[in-house]
N, CA, C and O atoms as a CHARMM CRD file, in Angstrom:
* protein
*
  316
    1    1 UNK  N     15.35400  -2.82000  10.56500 PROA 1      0.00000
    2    1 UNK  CA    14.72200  -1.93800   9.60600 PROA 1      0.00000
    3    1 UNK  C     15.01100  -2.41300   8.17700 PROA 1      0.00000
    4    1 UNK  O     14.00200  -2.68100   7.52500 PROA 1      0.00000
    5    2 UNK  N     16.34000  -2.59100   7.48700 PROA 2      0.00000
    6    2 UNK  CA    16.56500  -3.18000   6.30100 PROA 2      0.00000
    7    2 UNK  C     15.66900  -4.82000   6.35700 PROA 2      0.00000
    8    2 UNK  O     15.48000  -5.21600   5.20700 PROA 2      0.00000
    9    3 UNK  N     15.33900  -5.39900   6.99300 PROA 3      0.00000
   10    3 UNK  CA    14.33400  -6.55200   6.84600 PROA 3      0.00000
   11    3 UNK  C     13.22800  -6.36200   6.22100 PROA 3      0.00000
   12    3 UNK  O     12.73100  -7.06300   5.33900 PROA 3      0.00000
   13    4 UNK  N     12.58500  -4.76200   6.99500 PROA 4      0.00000
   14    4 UNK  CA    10.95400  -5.00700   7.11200 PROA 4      0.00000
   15    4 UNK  C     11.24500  -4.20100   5.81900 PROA 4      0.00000
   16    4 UNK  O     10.50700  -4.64200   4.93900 PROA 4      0.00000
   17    5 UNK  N     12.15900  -3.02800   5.27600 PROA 5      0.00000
   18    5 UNK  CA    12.28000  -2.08800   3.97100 PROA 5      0.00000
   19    5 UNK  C     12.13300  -3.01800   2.56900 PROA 5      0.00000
   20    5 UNK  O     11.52200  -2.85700   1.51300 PROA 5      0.00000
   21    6 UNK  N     13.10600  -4.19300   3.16700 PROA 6      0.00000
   22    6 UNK  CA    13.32700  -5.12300   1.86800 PROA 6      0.00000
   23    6 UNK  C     11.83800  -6.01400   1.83000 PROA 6      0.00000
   24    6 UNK  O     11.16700  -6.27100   0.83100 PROA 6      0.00000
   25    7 UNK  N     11.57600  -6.37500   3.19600 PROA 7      0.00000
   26    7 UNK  CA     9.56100  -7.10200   2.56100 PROA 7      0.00000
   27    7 UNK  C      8.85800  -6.24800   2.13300 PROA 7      0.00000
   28    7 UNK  O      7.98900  -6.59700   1.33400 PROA 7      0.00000
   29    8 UNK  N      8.97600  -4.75900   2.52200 PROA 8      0.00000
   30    8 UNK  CA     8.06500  -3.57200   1.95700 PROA 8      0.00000
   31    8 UNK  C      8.35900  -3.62700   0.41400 PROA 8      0.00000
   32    8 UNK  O      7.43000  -3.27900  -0.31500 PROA 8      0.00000
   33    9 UNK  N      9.16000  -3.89500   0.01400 PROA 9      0.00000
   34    9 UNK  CA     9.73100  -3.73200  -1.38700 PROA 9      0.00000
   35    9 UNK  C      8.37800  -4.89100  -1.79700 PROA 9      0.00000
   36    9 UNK  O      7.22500  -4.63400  -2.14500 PROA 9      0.00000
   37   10 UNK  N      9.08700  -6.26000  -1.58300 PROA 10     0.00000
   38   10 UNK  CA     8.79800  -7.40400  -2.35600 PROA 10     0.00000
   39   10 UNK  C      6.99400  -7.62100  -1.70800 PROA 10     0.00000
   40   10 UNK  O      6.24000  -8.50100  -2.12500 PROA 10     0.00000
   41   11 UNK  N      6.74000  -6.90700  -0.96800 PROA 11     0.00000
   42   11 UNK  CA     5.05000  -7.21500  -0.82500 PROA 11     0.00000
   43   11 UNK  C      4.45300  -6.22900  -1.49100 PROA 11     0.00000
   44   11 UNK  O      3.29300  -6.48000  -1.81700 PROA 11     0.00000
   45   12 UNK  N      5.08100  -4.66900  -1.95200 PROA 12     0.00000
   46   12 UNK  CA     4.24400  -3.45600  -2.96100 PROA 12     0.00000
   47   12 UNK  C      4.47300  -4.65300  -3.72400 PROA 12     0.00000
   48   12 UNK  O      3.68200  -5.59200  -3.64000 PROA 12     0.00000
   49   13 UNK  N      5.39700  -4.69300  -4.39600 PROA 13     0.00000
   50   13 UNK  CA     5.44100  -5.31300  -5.84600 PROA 13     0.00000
   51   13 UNK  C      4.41400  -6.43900  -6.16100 PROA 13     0.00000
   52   13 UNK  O      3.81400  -6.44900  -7.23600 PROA 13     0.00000
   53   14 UNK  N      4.22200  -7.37900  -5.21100 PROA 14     0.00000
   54   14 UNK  CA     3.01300  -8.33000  -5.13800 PROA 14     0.00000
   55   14 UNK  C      1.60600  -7.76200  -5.69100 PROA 14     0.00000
   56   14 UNK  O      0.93500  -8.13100  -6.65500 PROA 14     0.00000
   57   15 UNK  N      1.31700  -6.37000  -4.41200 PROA 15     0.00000
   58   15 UNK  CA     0.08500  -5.60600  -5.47900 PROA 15     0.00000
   59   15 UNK  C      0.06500  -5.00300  -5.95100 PROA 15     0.00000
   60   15 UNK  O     -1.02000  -4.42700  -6.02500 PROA 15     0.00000
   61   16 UNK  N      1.46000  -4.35800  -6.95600 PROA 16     0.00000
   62   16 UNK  CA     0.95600  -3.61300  -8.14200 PROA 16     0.00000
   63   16 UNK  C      1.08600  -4.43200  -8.93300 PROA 16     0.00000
   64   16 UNK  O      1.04800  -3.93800 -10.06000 PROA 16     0.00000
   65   17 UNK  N      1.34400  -6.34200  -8.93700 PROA 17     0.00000
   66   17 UNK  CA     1.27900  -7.27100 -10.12700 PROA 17     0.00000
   67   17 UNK  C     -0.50300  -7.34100  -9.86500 PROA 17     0.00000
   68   17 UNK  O     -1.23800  -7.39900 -10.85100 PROA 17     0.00000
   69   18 UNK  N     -0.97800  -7.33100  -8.70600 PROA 18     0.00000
   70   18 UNK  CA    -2.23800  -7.55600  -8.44700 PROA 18     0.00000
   71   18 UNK  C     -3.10100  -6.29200  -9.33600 PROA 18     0.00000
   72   18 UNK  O     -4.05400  -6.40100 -10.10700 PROA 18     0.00000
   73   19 UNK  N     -2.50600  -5.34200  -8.98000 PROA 19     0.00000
   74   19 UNK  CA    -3.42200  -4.00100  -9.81800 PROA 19     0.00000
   75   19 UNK  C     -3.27300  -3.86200 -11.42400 PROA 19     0.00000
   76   19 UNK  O     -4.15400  -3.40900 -12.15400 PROA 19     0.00000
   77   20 UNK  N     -2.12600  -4.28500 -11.81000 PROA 20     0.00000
   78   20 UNK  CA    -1.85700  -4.24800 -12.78500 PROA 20     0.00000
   79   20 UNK  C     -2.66700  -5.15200 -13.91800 PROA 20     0.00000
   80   20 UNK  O     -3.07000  -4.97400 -15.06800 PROA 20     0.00000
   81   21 UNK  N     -2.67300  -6.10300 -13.04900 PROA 21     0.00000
   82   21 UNK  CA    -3.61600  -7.23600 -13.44000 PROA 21     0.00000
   83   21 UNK  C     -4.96400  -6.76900 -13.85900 PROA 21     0.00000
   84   21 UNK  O     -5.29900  -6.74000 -15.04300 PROA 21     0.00000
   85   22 UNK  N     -5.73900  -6.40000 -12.87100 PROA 22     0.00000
   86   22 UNK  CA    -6.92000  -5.97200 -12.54300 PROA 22     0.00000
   87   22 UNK  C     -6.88500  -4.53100 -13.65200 PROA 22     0.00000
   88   22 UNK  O     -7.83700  -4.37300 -14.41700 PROA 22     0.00000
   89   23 UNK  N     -5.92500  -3.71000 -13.65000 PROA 23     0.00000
   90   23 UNK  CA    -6.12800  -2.52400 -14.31000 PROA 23     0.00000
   91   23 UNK  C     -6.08700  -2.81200 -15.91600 PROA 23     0.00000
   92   23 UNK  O     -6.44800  -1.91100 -16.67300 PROA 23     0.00000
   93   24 UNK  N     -5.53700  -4.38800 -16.57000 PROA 24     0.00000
   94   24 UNK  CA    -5.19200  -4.79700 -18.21700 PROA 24     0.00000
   95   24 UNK  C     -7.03700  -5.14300 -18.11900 PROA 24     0.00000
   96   24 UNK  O     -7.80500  -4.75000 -18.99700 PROA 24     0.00000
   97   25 UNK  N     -7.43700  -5.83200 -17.04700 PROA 25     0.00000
   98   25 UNK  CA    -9.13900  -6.02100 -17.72300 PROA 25     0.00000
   99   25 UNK  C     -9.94100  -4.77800 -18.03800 PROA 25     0.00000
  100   25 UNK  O    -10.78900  -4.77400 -18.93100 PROA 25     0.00000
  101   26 UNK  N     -9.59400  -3.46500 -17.11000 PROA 26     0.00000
  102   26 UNK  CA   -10.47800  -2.67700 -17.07400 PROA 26     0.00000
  103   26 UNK  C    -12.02300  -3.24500 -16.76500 PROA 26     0.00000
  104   26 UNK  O    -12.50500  -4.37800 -16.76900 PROA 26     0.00000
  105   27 UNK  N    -12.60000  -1.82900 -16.47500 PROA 27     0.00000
  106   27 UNK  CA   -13.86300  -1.88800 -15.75800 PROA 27     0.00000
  107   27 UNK  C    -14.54400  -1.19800 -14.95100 PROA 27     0.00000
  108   27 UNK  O    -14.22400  -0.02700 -14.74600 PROA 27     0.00000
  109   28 UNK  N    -15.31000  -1.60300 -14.50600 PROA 28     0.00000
  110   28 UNK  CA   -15.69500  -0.40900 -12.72100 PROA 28     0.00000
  111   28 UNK  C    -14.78500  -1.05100 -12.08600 PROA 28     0.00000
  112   28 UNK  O    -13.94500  -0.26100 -11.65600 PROA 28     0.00000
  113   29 UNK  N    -14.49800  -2.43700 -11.75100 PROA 29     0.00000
  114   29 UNK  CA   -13.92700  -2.83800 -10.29500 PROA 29     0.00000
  115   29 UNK  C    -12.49100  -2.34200 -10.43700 PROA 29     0.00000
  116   29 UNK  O    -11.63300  -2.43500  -9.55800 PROA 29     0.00000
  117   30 UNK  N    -12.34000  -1.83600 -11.57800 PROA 30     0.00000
  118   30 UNK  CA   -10.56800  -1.40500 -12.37800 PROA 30     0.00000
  119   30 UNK  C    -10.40300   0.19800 -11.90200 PROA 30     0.00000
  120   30 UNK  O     -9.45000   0.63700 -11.25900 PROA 30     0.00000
  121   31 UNK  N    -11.70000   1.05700 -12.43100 PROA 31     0.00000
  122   31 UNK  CA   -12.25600   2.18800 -12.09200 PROA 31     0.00000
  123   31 UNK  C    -11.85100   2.41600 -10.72300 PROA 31     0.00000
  124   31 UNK  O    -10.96400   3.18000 -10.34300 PROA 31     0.00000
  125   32 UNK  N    -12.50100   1.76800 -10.11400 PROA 32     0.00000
  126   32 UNK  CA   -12.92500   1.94900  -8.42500 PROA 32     0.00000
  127   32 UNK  C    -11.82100   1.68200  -7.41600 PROA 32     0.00000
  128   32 UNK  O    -11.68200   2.39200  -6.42000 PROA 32     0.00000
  129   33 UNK  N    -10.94100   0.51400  -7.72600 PROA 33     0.00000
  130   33 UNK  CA    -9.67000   0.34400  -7.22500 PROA 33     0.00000
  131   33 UNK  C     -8.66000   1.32000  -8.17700 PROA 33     0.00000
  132   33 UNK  O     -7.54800   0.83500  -8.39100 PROA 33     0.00000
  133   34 UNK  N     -8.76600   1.82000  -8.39900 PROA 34     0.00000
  134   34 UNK  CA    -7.54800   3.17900  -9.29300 PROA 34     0.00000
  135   34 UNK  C     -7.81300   4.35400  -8.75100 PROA 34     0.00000
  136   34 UNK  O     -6.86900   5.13900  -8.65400 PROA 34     0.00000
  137   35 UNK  N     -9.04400   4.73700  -8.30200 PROA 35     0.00000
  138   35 UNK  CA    -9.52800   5.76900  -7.58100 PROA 35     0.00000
  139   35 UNK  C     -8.97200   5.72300  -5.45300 PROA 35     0.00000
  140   35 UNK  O     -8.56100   6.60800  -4.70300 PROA 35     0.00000
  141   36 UNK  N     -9.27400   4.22000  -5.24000 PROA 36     0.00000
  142   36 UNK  CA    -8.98500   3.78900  -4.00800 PROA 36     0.00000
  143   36 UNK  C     -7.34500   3.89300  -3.47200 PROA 36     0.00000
  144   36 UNK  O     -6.73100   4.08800  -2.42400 PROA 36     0.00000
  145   37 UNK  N     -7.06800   3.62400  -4.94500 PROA 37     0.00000
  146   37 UNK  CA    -5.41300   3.26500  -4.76300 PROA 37     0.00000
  147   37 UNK  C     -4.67200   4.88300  -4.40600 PROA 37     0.00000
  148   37 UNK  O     -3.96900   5.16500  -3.43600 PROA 37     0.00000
  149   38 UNK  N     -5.03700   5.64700  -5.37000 PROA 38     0.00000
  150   38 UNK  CA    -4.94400   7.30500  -4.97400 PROA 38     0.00000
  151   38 UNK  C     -5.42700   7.81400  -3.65500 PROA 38     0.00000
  152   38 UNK  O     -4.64800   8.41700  -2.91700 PROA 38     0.00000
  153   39 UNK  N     -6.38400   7.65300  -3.39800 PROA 39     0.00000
  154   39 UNK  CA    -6.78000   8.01300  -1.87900 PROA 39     0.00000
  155   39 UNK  C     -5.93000   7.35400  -0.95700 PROA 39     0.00000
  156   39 UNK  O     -5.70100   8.08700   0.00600 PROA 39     0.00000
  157   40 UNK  N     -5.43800   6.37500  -0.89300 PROA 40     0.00000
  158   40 UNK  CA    -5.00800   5.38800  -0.17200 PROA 40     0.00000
  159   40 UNK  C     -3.41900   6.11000   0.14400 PROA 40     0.00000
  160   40 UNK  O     -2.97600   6.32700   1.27100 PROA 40     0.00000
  161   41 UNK  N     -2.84000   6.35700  -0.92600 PROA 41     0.00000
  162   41 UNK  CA    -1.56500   6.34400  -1.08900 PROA 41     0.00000
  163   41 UNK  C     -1.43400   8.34000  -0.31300 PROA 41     0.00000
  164   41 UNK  O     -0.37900   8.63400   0.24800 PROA 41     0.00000
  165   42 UNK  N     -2.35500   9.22000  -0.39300 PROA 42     0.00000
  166   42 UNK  CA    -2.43600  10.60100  -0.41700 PROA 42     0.00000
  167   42 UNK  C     -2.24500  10.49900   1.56700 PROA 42     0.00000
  168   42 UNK  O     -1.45300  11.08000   2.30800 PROA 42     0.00000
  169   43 UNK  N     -3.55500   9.32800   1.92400 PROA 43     0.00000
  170   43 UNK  CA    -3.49400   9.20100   3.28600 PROA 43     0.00000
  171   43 UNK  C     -3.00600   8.71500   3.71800 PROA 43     0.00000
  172   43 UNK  O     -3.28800   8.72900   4.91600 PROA 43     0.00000
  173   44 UNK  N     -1.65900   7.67300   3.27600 PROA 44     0.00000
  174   44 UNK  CA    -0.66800   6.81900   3.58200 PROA 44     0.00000
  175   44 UNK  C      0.64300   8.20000   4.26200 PROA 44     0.00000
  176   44 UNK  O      1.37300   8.25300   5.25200 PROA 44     0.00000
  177   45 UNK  N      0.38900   9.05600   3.17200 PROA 45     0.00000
  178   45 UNK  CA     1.64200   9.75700   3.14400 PROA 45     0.00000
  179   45 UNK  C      0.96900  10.83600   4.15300 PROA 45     0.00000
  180   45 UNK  O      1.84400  10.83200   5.01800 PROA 45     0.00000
  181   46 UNK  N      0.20500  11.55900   4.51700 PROA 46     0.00000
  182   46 UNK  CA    -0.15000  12.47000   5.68700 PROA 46     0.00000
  183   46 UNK  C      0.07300  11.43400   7.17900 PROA 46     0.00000
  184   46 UNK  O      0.69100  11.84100   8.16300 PROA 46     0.00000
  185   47 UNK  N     -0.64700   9.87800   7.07200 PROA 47     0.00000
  186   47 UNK  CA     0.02200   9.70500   8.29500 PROA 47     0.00000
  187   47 UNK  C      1.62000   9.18000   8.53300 PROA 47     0.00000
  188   47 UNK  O      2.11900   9.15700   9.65800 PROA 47     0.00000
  189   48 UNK  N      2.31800   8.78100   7.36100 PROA 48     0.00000
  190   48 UNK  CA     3.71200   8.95400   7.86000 PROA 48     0.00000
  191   48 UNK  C      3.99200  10.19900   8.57200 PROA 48     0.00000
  192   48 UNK  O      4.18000  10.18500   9.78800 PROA 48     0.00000
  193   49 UNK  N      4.03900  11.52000   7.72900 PROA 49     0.00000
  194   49 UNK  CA     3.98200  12.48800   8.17000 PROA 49     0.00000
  195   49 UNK  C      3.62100  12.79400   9.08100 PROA 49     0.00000
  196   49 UNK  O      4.39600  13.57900   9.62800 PROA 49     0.00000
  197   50 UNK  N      2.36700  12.48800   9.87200 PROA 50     0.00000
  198   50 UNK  CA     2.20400  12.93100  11.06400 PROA 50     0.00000
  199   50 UNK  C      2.72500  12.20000  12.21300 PROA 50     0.00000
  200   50 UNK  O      2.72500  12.61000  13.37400 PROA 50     0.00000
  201   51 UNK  N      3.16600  11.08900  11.79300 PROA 51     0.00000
  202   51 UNK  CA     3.53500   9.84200  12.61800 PROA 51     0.00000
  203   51 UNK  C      4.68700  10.17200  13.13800 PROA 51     0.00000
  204   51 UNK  O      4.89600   9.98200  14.33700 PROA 51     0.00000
  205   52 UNK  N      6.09100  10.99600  11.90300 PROA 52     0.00000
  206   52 UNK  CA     7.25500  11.56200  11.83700 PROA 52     0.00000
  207   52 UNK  C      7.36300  13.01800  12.90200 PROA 52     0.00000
  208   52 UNK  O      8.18600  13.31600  13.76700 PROA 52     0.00000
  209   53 UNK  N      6.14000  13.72700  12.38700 PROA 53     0.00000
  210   53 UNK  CA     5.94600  14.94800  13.60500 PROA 53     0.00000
  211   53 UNK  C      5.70800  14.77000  14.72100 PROA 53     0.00000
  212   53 UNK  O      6.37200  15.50800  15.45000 PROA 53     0.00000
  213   54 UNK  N      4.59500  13.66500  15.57600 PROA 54     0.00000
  214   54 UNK  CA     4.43500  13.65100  16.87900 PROA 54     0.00000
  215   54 UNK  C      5.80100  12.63100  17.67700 PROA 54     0.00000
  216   54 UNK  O      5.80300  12.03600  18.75500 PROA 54     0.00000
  217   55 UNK  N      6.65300  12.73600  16.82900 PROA 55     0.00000
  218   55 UNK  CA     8.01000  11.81200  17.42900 PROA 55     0.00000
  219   55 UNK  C      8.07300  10.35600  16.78900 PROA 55     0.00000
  220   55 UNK  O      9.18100   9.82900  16.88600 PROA 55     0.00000
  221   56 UNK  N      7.22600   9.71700  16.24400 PROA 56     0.00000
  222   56 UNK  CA     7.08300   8.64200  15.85400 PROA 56     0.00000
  223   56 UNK  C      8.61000   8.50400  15.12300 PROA 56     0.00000
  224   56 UNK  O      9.24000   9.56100  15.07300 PROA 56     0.00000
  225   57 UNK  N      9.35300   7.13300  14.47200 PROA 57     0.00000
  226   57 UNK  CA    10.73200   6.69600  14.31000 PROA 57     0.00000
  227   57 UNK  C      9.98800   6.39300  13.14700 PROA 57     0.00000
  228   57 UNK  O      8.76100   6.29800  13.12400 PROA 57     0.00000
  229   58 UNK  N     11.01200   6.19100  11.84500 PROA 58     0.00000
  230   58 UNK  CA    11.18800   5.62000  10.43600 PROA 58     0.00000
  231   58 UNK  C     10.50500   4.48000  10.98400 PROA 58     0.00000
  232   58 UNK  O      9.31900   4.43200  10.65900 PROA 58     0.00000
  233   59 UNK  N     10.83700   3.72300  11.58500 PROA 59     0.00000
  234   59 UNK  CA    10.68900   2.17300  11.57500 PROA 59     0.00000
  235   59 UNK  C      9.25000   1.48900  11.71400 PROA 59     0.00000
  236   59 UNK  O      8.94400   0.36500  11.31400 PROA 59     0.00000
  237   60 UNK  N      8.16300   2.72200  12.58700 PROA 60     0.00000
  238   60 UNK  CA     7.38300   2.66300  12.59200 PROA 60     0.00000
  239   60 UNK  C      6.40900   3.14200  11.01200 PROA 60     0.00000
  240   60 UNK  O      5.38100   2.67500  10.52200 PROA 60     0.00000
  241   61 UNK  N      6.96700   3.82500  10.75700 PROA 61     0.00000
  242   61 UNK  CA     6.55200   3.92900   9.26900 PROA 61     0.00000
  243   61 UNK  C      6.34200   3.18500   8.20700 PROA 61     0.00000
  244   61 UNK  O      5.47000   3.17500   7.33700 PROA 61     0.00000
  245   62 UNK  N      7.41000   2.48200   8.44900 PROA 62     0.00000
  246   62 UNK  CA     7.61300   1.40800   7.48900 PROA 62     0.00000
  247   62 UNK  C      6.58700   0.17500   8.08000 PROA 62     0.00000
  248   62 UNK  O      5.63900  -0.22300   7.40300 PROA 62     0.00000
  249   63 UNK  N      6.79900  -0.19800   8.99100 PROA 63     0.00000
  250   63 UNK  CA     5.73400  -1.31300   9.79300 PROA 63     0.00000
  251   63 UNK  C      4.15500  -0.52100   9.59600 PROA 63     0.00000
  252   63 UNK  O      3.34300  -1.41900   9.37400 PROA 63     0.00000
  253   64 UNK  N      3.61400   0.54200   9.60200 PROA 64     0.00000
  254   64 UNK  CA     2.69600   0.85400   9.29400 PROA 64     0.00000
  255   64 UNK  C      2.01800   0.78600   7.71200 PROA 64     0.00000
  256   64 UNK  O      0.89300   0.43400   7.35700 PROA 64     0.00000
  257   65 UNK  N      3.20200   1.27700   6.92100 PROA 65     0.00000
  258   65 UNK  CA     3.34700   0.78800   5.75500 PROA 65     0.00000
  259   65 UNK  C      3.03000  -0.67900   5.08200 PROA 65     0.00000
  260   65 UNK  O      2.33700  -0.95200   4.10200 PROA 65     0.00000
  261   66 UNK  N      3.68400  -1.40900   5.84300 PROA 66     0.00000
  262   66 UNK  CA     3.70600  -2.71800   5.43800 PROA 66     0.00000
  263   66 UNK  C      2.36500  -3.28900   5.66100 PROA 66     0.00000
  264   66 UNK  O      1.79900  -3.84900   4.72200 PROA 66     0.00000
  265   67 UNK  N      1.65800  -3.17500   7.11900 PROA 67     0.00000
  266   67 UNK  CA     0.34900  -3.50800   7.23000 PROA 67     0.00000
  267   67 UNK  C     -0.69100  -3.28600   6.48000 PROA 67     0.00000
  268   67 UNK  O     -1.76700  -3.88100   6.53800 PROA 67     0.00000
  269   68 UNK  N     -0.28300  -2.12000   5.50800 PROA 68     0.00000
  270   68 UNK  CA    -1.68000  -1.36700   4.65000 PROA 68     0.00000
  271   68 UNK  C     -1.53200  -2.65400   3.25300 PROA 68     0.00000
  272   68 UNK  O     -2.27200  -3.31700   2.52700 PROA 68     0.00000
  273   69 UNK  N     -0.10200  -2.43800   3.50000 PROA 69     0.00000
  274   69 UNK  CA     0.22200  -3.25700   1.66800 PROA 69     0.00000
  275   69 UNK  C     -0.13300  -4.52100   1.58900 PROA 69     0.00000
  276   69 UNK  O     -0.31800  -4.87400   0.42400 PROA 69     0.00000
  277   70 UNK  N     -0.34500  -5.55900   2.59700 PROA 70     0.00000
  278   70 UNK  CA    -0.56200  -6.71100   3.59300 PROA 70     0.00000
  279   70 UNK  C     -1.97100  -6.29700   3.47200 PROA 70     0.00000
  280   70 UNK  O     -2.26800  -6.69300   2.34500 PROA 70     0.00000
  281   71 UNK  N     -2.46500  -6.02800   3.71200 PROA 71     0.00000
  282   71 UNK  CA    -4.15000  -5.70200   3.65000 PROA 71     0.00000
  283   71 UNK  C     -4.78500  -5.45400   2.15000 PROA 71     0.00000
  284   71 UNK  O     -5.92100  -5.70500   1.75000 PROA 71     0.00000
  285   72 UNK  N     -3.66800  -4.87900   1.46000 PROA 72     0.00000
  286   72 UNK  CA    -4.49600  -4.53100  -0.21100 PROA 72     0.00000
  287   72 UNK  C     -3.96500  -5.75600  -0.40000 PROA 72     0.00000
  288   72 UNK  O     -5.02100  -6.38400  -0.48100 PROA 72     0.00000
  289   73 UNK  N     -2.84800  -6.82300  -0.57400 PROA 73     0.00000
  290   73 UNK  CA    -2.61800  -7.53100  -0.84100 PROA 73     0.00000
  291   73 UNK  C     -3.79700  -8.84900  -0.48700 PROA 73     0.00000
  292   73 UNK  O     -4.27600  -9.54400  -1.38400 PROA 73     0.00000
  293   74 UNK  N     -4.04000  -8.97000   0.56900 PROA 74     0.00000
  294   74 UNK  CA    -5.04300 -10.06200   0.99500 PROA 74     0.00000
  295   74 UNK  C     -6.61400  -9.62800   0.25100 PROA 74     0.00000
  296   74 UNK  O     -7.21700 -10.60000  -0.20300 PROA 74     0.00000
  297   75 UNK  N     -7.23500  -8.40800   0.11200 PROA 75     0.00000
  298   75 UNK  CA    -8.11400  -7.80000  -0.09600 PROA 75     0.00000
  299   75 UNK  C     -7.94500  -8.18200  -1.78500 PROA 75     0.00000
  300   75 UNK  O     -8.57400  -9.19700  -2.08500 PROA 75     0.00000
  301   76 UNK  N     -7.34200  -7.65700  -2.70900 PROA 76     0.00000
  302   76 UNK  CA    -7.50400  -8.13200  -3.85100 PROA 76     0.00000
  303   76 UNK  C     -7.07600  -9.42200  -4.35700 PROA 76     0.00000
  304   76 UNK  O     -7.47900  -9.81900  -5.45000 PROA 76     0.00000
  305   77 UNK  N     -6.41000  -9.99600  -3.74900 PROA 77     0.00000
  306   77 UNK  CA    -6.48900 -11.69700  -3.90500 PROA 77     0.00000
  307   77 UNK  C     -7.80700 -12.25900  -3.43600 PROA 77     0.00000
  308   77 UNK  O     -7.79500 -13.49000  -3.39300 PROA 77     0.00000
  309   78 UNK  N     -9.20100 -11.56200  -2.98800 PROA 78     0.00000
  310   78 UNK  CA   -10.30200 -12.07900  -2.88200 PROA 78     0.00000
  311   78 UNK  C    -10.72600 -11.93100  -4.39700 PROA 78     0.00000
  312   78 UNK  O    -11.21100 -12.96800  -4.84800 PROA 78     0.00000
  313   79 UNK  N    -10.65400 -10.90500  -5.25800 PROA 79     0.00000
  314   79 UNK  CA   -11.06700 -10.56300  -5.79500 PROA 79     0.00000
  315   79 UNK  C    -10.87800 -11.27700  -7.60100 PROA 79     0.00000
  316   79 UNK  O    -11.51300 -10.78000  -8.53100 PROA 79     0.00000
């Protein structure tokens, strides 16, 4: 668990240099990913939560976690 906590660390940080980036140009595509990023993060946290209620373990949380951040990460490096 301290493995995947400590890549969770150092892969957010990857895309909020990515958003941050994207958010100094401003824009729609700045707009639209700032809006995404909120939704994202609202439904991140209901399925920990629910993940935590039907018995699901921390660890899975975090590995679920990591896959989303791994995905915005690959997704705005297209961009």
């Amino acid at each position: 668990m301290g493995t995947d906590l400590a890549m969770l660390g150092v892969e957010a940080q990857m895309v909020i240099g990515q958003r941050t980036a994207m958010f100094m140009l401003g824009g729609p595509k700045a707009d639209k990913e700032a809006r995404l990023m909120v939704t994202e993060k609202v439904k991140a946290a209901s399925e920990a939560a629910a993940t935590i209620a039907l018995g699901g373990t921390p660890q899975k949380v975090v590995r679920d976690y990591r896959r989303k951040v791994r995905a915005n990460h690959r997704r705005l490096g297209k961009g």
